[in-house]
C-alpha positions as CSV (number, residue, x, y, z in Angstrom):
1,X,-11.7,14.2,3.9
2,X,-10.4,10.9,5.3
3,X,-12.5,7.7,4.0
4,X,-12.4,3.9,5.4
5,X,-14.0,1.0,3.4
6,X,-14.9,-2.4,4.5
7,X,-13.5,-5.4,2.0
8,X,-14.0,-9.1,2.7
9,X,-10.5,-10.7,3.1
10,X,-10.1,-14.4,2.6
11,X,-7.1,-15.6,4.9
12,X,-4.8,-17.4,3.1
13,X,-3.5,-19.8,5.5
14,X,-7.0,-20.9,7.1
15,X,-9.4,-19.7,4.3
16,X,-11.5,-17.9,7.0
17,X,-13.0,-14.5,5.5
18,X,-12.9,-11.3,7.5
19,X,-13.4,-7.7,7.3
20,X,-10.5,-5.3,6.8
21,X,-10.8,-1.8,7.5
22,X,-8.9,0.2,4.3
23,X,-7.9,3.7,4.8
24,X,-8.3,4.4,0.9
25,X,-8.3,8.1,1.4
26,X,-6.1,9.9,4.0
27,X,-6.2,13.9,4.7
28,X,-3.3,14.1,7.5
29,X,-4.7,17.6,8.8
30,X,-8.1,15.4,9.9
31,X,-6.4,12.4,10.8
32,X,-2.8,12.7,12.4
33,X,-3.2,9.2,13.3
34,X,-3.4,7.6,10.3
35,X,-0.6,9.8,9.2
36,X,1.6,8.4,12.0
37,X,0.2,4.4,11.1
38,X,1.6,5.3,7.4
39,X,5.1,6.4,8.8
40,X,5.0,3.5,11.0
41,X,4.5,1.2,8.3
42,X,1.9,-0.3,10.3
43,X,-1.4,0.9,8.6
44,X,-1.7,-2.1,6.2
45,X,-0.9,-4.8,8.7
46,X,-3.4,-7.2,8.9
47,X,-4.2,-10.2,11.6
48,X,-6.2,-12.8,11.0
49,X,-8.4,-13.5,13.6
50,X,-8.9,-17.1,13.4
51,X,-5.5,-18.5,13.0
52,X,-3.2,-15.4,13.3
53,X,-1.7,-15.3,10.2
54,X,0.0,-11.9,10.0
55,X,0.3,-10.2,6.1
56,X,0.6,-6.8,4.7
57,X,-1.9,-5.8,2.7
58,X,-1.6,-3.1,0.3
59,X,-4.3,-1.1,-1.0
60,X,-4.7,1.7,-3.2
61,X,-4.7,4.7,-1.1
62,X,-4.6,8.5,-1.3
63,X,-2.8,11.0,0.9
64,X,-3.1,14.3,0.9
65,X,-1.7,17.1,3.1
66,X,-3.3,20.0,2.1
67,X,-1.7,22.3,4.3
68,X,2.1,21.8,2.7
69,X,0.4,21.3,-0.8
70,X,1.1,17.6,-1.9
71,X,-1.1,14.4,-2.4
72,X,0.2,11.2,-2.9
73,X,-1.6,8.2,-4.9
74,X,-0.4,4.6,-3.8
75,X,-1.0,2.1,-6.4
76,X,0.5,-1.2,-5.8
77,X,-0.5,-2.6,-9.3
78,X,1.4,0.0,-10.6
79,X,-1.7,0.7,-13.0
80,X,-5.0,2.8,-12.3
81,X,-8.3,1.5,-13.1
82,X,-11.2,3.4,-14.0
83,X,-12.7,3.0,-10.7
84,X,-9.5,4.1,-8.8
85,X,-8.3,7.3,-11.2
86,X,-8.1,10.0,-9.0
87,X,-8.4,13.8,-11.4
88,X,-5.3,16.5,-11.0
89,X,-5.6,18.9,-8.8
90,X,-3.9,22.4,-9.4
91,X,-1.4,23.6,-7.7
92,X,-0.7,20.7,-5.6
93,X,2.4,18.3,-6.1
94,X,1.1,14.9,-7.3
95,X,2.9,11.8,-7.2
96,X,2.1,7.8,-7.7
97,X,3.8,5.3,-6.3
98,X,3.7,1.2,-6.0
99,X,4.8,0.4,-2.1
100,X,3.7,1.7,1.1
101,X,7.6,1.9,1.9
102,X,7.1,4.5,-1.3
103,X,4.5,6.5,0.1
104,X,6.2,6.7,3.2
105,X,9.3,8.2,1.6
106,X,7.4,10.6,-0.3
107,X,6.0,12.2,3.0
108,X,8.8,12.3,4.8
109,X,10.6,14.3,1.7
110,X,7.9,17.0,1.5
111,X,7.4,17.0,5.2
112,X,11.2,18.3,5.4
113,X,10.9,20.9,2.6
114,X,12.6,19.0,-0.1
115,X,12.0,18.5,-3.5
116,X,12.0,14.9,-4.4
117,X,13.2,15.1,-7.8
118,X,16.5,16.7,-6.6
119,X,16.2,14.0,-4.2
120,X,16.2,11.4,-6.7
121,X,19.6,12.9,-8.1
122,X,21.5,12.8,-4.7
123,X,20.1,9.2,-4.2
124,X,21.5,8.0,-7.6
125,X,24.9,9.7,-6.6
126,X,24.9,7.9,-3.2
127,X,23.6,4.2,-5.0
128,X,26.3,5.1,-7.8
129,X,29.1,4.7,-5.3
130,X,27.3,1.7,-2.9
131,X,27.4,-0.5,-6.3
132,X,31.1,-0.4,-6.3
133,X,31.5,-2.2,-3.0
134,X,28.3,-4.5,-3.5
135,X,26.8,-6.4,-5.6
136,X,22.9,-7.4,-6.3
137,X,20.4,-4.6,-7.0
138,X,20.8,-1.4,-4.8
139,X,17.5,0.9,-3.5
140,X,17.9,4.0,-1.1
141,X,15.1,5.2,0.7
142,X,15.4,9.4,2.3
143,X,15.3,8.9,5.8
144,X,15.4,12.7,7.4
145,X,17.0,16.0,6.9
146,X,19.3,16.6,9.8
147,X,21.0,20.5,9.1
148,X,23.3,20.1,6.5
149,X,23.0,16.3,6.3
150,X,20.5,13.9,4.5
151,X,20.5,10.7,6.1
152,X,19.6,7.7,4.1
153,X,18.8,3.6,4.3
154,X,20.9,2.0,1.6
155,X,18.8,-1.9,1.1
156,X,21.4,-3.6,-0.7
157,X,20.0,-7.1,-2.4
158,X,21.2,-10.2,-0.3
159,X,22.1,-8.2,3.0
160,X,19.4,-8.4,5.6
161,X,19.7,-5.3,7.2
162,X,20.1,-1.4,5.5
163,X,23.2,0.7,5.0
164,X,23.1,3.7,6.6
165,X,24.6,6.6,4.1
166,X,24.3,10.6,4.6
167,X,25.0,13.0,2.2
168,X,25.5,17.0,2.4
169,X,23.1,18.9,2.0
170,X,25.4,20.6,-0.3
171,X,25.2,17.7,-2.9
172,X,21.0,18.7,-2.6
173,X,21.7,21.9,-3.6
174,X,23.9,20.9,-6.6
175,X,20.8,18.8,-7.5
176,X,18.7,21.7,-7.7
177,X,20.7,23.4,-10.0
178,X,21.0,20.4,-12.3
179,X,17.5,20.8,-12.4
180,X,17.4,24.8,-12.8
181,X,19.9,24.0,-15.9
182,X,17.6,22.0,-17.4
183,X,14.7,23.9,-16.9
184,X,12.6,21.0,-15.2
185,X,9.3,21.7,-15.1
186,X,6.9,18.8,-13.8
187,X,3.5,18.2,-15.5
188,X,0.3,18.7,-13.7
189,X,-0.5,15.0,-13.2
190,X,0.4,12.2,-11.2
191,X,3.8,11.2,-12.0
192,X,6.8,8.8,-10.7
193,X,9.0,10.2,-9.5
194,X,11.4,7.6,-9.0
195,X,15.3,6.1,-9.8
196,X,14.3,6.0,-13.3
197,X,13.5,9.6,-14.2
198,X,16.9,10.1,-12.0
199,X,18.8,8.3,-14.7
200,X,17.0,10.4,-17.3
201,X,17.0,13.6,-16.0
202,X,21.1,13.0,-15.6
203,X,21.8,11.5,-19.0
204,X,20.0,15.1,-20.3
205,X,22.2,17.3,-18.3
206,X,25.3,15.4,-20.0
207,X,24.6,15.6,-23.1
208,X,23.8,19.4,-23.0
């Protein structure tokens, strides 16, 4: 079930306090519309009314889409209060992340079939090679599976606009055999699945 909240919001260019609507739980199957305001990375837009000062503002929310079997915890502290722990649910894939650009990815990857840990893999392949021709911090983002290529958007630190990188679907499937090999089994939790456990999964699967 979808859920909305009401939260006082203090604008921080006039100081005038308004109501924002917050989508803190999302079930796609009831709401298709707030499934599309996630992907359009509009859902956490806000106006004010007084002076039209224009932010995004983050919230903790939940997404779930019961029907392919995932759920999806957005935390942009990057911790959980007591208030906002949400319990495991079996048999469902469960995932936390810190951006809405995060929670975005993370449907779009399930929505195509994919697992997101081989994911990770090919995006550390494809950021691997865009460090040798730039410089600055490098962060790919899956954009869509298109046959036997993955397309991605390469954000490369100091550039203002993305690189646009695809990768064969081939190097996806040599992911999941990394994985196979090293019998990766994910907990029954929340977990990040990120860049990070990318770099760890890989350093495992050399030293075998």
């Amino acid at each position: 079930m979808s859920t909305e909240i009401q939260k006082d919001i203090v604008c921080p260019q006039c100081g005038r306090v308004q109501k924002l609507g917050m989508a803190v739980s999302v079930n796609c199957e009831e709401n298709p519309e707030l499934r599309r305001d996630i992907l359009r990375e509009g859902i956490f837009d806000w106006e004010c009314l007084n002076c039209g000062y224009t932010a995004q503002m983050a919230y903790p929310l939940l997404y779930h889409d019961p029907g392919r079997g995932f759920m999806v915890a957005l935390r942009p502290s990057g911790t959980v209060s007591k208030a906002e722990a949400v319990p495991a649910v079996r048999g469902l894939r469960l995932r936390s992340v810190k951006s809405p650009q995060e929670l975005k990815e993370k449907i779009l990857i399930f929505e195509a079939g994919l697992d997101d840990v081989a994911v990770e893999l090919v995006k550390n392949a494809i950021t691997t090679v865009i460090h040798k021709s730039f410089s600055g911090s490098v962060h790919a983002f899956f954009c869509a599976m298109d046959g036997e290529e993955m397309r991605f958007a390469i954000f490369v630190r100091g550039r203002p606009d993305p690189i646009y990188q695809t990768a064969q679907a081939a190097v996806y499937r040599q992911s999941k055999e990394v994985l196979r090999a090293l019998d990766y089994r994910e907990p029954e939790e929340f977990i990040v699945v990120n860049a990070k456990l990318a770099e760890q999964l890989l350093e495992e699967y050399k030293s075998m």
